[in-house]
N, CA and C atoms as an extended XYZ file, in Angstrom:
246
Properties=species:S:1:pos:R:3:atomname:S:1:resname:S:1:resid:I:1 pbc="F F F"
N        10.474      -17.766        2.480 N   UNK     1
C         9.984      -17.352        1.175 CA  UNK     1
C        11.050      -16.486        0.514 C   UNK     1
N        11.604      -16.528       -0.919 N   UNK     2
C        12.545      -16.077       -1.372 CA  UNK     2
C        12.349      -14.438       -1.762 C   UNK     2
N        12.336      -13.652       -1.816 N   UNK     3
C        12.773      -11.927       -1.786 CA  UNK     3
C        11.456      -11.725       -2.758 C   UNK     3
N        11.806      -12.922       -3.834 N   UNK     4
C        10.889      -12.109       -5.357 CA  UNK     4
C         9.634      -12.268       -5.238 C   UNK     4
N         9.480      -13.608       -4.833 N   UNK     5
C         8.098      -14.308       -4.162 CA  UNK     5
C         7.524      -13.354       -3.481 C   UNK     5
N         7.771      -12.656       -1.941 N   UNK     6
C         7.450      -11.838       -1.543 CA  UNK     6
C         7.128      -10.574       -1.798 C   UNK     6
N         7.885       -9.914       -2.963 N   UNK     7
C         7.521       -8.852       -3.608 CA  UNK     7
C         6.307       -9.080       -4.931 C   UNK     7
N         6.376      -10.199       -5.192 N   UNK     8
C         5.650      -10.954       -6.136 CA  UNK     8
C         3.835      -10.297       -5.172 C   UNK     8
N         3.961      -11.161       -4.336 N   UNK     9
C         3.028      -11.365       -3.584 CA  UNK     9
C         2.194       -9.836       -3.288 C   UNK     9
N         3.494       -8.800       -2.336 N   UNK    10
C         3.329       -7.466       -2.331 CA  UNK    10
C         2.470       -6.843       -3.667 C   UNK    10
N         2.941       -7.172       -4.759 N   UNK    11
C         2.573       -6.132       -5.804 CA  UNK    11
C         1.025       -6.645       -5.491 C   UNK    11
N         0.287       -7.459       -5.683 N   UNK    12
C        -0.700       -8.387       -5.199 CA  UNK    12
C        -1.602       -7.078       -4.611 C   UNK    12
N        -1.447       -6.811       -3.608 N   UNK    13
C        -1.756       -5.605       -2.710 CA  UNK    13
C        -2.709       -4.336       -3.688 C   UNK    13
N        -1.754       -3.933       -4.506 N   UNK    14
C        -1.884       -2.595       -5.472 CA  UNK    14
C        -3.760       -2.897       -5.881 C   UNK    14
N        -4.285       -1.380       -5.636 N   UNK    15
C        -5.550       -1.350       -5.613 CA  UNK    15
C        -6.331       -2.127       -5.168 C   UNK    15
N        -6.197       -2.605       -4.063 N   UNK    16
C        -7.048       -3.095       -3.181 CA  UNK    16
C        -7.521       -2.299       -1.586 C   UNK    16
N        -8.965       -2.341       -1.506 N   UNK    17
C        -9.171       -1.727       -0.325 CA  UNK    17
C        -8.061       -2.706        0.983 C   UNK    17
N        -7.384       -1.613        1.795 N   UNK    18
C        -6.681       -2.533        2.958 CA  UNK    18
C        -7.588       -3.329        3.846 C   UNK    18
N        -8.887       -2.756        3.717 N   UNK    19
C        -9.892       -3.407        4.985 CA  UNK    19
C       -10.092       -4.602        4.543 C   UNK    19
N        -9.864       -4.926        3.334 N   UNK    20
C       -10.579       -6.068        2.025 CA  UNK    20
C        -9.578       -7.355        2.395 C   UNK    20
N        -8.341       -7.085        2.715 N   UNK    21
C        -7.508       -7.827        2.522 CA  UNK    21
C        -7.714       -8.978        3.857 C   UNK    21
N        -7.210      -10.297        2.977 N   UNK    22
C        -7.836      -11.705        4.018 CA  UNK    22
C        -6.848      -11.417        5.386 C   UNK    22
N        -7.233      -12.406        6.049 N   UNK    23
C        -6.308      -12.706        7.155 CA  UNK    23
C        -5.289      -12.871        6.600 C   UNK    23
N        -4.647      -14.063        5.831 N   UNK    24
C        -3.293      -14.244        5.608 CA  UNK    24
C        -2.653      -13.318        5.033 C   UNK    24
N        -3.693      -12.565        4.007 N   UNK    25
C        -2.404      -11.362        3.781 CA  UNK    25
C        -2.233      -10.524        4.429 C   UNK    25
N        -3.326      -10.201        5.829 N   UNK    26
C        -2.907       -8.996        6.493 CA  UNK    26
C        -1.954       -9.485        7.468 C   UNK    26
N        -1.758      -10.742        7.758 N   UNK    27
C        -0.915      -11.127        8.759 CA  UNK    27
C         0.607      -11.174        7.882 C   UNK    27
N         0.931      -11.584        6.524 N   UNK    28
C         1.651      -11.430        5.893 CA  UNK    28
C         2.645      -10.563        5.221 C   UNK    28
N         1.313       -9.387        5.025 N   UNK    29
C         2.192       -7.857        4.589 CA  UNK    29
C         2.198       -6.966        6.098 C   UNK    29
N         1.569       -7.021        7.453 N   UNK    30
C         1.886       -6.821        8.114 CA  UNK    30
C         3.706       -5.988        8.253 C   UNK    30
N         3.324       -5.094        9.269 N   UNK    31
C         5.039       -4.331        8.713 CA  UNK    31
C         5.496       -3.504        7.537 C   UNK    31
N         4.726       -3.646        6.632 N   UNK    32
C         5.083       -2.897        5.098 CA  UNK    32
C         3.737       -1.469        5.314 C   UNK    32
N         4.678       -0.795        4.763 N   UNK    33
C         3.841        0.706        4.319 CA  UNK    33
C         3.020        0.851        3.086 C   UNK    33
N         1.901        1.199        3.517 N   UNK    34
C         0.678        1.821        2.333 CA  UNK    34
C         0.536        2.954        1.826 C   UNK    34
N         0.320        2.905        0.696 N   UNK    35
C         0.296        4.800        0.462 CA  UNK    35
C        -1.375        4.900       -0.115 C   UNK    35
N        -2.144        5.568        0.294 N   UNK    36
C        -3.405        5.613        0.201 CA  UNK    36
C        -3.770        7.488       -0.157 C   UNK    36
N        -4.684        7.795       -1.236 N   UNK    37
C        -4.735        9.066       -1.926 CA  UNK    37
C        -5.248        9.630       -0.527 C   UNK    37
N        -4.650       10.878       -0.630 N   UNK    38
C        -5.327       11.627        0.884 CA  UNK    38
C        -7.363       12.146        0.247 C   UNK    38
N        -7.572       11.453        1.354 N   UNK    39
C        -9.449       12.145        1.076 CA  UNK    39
C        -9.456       13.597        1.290 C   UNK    39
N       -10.073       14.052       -0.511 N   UNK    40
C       -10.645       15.164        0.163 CA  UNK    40
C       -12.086       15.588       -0.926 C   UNK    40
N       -13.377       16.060       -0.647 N   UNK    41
C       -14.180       16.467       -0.868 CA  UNK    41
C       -14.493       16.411       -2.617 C   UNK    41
N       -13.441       17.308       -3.519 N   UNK    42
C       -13.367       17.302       -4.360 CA  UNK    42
C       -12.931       16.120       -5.264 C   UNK    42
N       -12.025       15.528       -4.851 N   UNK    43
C       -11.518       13.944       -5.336 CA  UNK    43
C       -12.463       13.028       -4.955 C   UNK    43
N       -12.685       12.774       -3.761 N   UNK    44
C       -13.075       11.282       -3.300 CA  UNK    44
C       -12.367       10.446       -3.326 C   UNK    44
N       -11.313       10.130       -3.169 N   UNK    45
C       -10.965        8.697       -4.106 CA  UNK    45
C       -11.677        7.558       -3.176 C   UNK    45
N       -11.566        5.874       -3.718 N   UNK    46
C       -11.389        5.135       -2.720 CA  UNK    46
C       -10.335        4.634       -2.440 C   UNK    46
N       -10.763        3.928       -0.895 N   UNK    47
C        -9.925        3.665       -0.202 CA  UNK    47
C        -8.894        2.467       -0.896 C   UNK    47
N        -7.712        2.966       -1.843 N   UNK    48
C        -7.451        1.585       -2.438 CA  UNK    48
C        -5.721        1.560       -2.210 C   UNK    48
N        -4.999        0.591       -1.893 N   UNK    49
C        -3.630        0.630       -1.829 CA  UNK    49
C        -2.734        1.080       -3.354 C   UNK    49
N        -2.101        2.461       -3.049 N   UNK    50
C        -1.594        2.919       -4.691 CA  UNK    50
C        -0.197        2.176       -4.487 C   UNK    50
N         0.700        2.231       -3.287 N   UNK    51
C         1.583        1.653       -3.442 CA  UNK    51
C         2.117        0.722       -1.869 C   UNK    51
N         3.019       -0.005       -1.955 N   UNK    52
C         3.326       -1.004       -0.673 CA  UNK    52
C         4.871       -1.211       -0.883 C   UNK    52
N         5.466       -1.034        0.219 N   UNK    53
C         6.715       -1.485        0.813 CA  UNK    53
C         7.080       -1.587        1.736 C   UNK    53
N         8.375       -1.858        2.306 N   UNK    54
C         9.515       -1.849        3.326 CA  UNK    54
C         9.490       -0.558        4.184 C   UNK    54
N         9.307        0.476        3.382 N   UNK    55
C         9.522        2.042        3.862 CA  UNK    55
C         8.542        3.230        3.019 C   UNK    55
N         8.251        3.846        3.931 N   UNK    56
C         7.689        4.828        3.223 CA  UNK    56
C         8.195        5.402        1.973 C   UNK    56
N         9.695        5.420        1.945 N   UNK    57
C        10.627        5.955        0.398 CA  UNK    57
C        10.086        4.792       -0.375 C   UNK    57
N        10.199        3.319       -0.086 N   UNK    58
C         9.838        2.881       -1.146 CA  UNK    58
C         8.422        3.067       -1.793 C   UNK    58
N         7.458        3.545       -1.107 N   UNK    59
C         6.038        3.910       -1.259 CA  UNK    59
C         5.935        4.986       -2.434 C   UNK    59
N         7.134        6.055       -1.899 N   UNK    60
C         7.056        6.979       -2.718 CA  UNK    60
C         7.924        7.051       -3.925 C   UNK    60
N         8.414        5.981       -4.244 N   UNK    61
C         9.364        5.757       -5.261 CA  UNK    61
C         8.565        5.131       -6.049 C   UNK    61
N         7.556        4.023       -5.915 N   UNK    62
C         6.139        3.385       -6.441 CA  UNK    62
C         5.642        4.213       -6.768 C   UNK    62
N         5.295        5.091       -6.149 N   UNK    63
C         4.360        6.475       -6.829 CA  UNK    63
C         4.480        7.438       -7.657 C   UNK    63
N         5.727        7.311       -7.789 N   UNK    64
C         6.094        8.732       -8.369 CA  UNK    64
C         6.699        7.371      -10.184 C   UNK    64
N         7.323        6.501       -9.889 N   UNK    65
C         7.376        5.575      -11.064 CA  UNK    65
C         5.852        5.412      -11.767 C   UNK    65
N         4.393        5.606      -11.283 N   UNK    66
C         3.239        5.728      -11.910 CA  UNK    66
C         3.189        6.555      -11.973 C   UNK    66
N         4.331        7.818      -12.733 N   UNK    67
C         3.569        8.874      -12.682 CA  UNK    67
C         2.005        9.827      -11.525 C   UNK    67
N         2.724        9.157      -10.039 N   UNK    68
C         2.165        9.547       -9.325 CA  UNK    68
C         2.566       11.095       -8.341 C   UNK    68
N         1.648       12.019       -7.432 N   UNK    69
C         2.492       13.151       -6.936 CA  UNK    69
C         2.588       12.639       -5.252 C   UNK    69
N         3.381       11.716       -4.999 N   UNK    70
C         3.394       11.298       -3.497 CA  UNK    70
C         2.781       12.180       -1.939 C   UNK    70
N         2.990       13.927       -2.469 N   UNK    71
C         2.680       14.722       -2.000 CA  UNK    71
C         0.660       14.712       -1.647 C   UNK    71
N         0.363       13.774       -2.468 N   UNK    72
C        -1.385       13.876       -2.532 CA  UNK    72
C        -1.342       12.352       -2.144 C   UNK    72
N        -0.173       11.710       -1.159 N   UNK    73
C        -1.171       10.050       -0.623 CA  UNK    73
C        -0.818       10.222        0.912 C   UNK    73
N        -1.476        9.503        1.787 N   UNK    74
C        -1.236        9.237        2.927 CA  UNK    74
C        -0.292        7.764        3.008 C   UNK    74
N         0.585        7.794        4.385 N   UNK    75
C         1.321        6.361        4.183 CA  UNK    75
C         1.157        6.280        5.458 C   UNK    75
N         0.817        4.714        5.337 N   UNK    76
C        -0.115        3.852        6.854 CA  UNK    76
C         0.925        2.809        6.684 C   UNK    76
N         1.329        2.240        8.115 N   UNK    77
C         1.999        0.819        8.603 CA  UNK    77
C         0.726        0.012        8.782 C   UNK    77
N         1.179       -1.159        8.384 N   UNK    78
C         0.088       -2.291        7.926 CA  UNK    78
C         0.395       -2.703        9.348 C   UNK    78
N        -0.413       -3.433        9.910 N   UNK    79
C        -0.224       -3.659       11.524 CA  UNK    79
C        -0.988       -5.151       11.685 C   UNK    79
N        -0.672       -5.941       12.221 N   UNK    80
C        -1.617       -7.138       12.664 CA  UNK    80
C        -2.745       -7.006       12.618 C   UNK    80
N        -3.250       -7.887       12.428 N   UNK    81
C        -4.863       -7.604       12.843 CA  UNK    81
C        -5.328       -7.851       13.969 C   UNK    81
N        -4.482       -8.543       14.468 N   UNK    82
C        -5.001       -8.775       16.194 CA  UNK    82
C        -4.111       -8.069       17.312 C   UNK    82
């Protein structure tokens, strides 16, 4: 699959619960980092993917390009499902 396709695909990801995501894409984005709002009491957020990459920098380079504060997400490795 060619680079863009794949990132094509990645952006795909953005605001979606990770639990939500099918087999093929979890077997697919597998390996790439999530950045997910850290829970806390006063926020709530849900559980939704704010940003996805290669590396956690790229997570936080996604985030902070939405006018996001990277400092307020958690970043999870997407892992097989089996």
């Amino acid at each position: 699959m060619p680079a863009a396709a794949a990132a094509r695909d990645l952006r795909r990801a953005i605001g979606r619960d990770p639990d939500r995501l099918t087999l093929q894409e979890s077997v697919a984005w597998a390996g790439n980092y999530i950045a997910m709002e850290i829970y806390s009491p006063e926020t709530a957020p849900l559980r939704r993917i704010a940003a996805i990459g290669a590396s956690v920098q790229e997570c936080m380079r996604q985030l902070s390009e939405q006018g996001l504060d990277p400092a307020r997400y958690e970043f999870s490795l997407l892992r097989l499902p089996y």
